[in-house]
C-alpha positions in Angstrom: 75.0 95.5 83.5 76.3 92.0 83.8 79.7 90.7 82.1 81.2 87.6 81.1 82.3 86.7 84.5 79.9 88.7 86.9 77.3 91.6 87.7 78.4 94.9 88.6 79.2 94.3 91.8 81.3 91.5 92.2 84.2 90.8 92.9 86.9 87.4 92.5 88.5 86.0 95.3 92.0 84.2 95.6 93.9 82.8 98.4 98.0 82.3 97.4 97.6 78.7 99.6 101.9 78.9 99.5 101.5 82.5 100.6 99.2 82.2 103.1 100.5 81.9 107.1 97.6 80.9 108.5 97.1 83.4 111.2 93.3 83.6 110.6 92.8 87.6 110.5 90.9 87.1 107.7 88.5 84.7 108.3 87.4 86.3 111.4 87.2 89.5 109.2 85.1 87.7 106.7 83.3 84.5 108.0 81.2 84.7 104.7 83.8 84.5 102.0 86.9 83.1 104.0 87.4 80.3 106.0 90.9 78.4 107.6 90.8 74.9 105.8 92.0 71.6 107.5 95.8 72.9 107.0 95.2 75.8 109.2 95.5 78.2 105.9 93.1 80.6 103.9 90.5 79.2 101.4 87.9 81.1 99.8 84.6 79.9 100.1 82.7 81.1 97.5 85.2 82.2 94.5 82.3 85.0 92.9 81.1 86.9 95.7 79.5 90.4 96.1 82.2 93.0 96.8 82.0 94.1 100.6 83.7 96.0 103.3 84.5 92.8 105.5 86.5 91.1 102.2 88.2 94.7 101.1 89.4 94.7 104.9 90.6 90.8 105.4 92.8 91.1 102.0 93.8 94.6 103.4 94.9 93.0 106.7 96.9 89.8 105.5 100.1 90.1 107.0 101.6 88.5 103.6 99.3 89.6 101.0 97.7 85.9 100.5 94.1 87.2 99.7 93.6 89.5 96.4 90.0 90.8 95.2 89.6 91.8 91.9 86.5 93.3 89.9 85.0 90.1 88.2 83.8 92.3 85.2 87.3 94.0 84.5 89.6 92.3 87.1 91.0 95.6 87.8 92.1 95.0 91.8 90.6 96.2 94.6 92.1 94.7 97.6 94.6 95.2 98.6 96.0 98.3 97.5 98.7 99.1 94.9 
């Protein structure tokens, strides 16, 4: 069943750039939908992207809770946990 912003299983991913410390945990945890820009911090590559274990696990290991992933049908969050 698709929504307004997605399928079923995506998700939304977003980088706080002012948050972010740059110490590249994440990108190396998920090549496909992270990357460190020019500045040496977190973007997101693709902002819609299929919900995986290697994006639930970069936002879960950000040492400063830069990288949320939320449900792009709902937006409940996913990563990282409450």
């Amino acid at each position: 069943m698709a929504g307004a912003n997605g399928t079923a299983g995506d998700v939304v991913v977003r980088v706080d750039r002012a948050r972010c410390v740059g110490t590249g945990l994440c990108a190396a945890t998920a090549p496909d939908d992270l990357a460190l820009g020019e500045d040496g911090r977190a973007r997101v590559r693709r902002q819609v992207t299929v919900s995986g274990e290697e994006l639930t696990e970069a936002a879960e290991m950000c040492p400063v809770e830069a990288i949320t992933v939320r449900s792009a049908l709902d937006g409940r969050r996913i990563a990282p946990a409450l």
